[in-house]
C-alpha positions as CSV (number, residue, x, y, z in Angstrom):
1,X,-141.5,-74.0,-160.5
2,X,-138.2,-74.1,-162.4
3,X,-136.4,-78.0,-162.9
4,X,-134.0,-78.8,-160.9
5,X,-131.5,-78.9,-164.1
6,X,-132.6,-75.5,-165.1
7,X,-131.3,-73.8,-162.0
8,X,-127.7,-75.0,-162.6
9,X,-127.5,-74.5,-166.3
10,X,-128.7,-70.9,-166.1
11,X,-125.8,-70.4,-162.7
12,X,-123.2,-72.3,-165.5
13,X,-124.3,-69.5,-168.2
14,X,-124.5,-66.6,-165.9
15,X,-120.9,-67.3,-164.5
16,X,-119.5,-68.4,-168.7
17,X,-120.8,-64.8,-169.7
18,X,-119.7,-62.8,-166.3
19,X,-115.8,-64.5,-166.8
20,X,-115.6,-64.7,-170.4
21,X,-114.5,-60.4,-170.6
22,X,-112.0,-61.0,-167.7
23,X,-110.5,-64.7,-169.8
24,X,-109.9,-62.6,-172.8
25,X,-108.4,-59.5,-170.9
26,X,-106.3,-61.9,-169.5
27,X,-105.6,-63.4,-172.8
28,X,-104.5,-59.9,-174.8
29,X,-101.2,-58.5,-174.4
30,X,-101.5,-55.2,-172.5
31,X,-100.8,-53.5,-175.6
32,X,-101.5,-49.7,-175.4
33,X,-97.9,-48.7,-174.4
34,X,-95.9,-50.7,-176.8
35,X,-98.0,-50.0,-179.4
36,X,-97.6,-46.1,-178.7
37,X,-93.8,-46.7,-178.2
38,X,-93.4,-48.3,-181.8
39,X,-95.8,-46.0,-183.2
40,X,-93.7,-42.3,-181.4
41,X,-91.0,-43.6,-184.0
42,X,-93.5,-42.5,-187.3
43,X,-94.2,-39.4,-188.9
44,X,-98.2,-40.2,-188.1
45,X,-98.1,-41.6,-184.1
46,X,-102.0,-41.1,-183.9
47,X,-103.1,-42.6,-187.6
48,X,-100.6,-45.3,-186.5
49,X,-101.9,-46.2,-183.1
50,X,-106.1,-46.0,-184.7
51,X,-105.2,-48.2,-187.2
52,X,-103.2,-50.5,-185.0
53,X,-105.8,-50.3,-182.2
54,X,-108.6,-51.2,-184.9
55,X,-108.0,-55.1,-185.0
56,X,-108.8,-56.2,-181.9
57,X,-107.6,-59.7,-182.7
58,X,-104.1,-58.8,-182.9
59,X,-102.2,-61.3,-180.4
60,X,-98.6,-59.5,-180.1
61,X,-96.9,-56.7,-180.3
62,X,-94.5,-58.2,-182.0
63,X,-93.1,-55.2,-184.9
64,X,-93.6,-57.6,-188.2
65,X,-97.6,-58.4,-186.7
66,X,-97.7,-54.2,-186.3
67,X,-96.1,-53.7,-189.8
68,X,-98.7,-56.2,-190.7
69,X,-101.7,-54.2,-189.5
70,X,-100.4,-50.7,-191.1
71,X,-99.8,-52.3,-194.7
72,X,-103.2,-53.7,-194.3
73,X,-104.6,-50.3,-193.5
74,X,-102.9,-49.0,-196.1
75,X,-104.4,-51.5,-198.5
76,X,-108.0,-50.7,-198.0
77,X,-107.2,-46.9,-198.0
78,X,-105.4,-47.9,-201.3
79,X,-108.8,-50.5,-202.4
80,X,-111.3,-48.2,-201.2
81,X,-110.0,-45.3,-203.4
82,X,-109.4,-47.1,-206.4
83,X,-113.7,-48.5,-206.2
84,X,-114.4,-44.3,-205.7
85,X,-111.9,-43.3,-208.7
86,X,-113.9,-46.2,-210.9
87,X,-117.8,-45.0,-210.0
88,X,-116.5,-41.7,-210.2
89,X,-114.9,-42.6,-213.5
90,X,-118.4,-43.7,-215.1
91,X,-119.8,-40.8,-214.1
92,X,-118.4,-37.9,-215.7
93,X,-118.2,-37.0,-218.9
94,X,-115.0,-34.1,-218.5
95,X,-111.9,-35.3,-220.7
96,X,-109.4,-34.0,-218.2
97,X,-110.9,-35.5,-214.8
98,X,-111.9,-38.6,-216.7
99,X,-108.3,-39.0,-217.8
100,X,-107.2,-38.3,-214.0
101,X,-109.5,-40.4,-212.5
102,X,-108.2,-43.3,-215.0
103,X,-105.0,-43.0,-214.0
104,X,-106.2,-43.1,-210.4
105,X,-108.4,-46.4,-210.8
106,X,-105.6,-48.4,-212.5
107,X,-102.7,-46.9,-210.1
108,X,-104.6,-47.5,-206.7
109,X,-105.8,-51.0,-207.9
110,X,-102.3,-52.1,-209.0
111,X,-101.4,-50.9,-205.2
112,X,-103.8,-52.6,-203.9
113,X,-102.7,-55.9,-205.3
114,X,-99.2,-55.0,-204.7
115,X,-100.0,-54.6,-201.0
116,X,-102.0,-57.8,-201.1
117,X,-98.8,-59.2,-202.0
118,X,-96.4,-57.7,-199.4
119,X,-99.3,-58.9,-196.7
120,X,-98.2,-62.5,-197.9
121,X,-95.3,-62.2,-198.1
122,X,-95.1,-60.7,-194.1
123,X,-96.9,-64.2,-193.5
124,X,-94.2,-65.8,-195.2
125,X,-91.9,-63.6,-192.7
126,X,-90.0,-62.5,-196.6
127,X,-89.6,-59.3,-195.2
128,X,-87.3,-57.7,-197.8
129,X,-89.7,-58.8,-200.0
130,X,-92.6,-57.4,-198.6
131,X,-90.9,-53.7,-198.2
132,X,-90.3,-54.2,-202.1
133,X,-94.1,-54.7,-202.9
134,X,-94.8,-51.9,-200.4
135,X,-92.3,-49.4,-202.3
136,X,-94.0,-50.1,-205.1
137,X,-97.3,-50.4,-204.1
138,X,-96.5,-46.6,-203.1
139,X,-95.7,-45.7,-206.6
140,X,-99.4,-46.4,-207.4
141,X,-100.2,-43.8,-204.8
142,X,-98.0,-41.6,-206.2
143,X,-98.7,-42.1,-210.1
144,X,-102.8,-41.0,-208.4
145,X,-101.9,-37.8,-207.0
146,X,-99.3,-36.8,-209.6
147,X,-102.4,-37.8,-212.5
148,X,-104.3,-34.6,-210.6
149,X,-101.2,-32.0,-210.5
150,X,-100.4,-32.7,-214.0
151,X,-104.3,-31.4,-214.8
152,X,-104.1,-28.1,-213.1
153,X,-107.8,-27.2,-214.5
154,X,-109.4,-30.5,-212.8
155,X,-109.8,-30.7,-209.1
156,X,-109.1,-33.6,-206.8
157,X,-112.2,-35.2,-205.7
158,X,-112.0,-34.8,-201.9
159,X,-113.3,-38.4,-200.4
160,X,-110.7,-40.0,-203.1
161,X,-107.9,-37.3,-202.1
162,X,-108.5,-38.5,-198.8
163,X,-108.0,-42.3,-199.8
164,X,-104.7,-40.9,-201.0
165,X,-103.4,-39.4,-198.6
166,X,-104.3,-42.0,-195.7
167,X,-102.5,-44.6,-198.1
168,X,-99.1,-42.1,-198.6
169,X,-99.5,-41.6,-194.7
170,X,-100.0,-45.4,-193.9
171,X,-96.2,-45.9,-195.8
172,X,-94.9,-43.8,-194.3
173,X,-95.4,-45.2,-190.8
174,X,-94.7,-48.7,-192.1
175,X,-91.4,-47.7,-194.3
176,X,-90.3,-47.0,-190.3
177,X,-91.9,-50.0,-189.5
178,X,-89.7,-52.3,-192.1
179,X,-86.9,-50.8,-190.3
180,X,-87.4,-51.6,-187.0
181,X,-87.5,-55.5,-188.0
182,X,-84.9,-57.6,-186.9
183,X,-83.0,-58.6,-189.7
């Protein structure tokens, strides 16, 4: 026969796990139609809303905390292409690609960093700022895909063309985004 202590602890644990789902609901903004709204202003509504709708942790709605989330997708696109440009990079032995792919690895990392910086800086609320690191953080992106057009003979890689163009896409949304901050 259970204790006598036993019997309330496992009620108290039962009820804890039963309301903790309805406390956080409660907690969370009811997001999904703000979020939509800020994101029908972009080029990309739906790569907007993903991204935004990917951090569950977000606590507002609040346009600098959703600029926030899009620069940060836009960094990992940015990070995650630069590591594929590097293995990539070691791995062939073509002067023309290698040189490409080069260019890619230092462009995309520098963007990376640069949207590292424009993240703190939105922390710091230095918003002009952090649209400058942004525009140039964008550069890097650019300086990638123009290191492929300028060697008509190599082919883009497609996971690493898609890195690209989820970052290009990404600043696009949050170029609207920077405007849409009270200034």
């Amino acid at each position: 026969m259970p204790s006598s202590r036993f019997l309330p602890m496992c009620f108290l644990f039962s009820f804890f796990l039963v309301s903790l789902p309805l406390l956080i609901s409660c907690i969370r903004p009811a997001d999904v139609p703000e979020v939509e709204k800020e994101c029908a202003k972009t080029p990309h509504p739906d790569m907007c809303i993903r991204c935004i709708k990917s951090d569950t942790s977000r606590g507002t709605n609040d346009i600098s905390e959703l600029t926030y989330e899009i620069l940060f997708c836009m960094m990992s696109e940015a990070t995650h292409g630069h590591e594929f440009a590097d293995v990539l990079a070691q791995q062939t032995t073509e002067p023309y690609l290698l040189r490409a792919l080069k260019t890619c690895n230092v462009s995309l990392f520098s963007a990376s960093n640069d949207l590292t910086d424009s993240l703190m800086r939105m922390e710091g609320e230095d918003y002009g700022k952090a649209e400058s690191d942004l525009v140039s953080a964008d550069k890097g992106v650019a300086r990638c895909l123009e290191a492929f057009v300028k060697q008509p003979i190599v082919t883009f890689p497609p996971q690493l063309f898609s890195h690209v163009d989820l970052a290009a896409r990404y600043y696009d949304v949050a170029h609207v985004f920077f405007g849409l901050i009270p200034g």
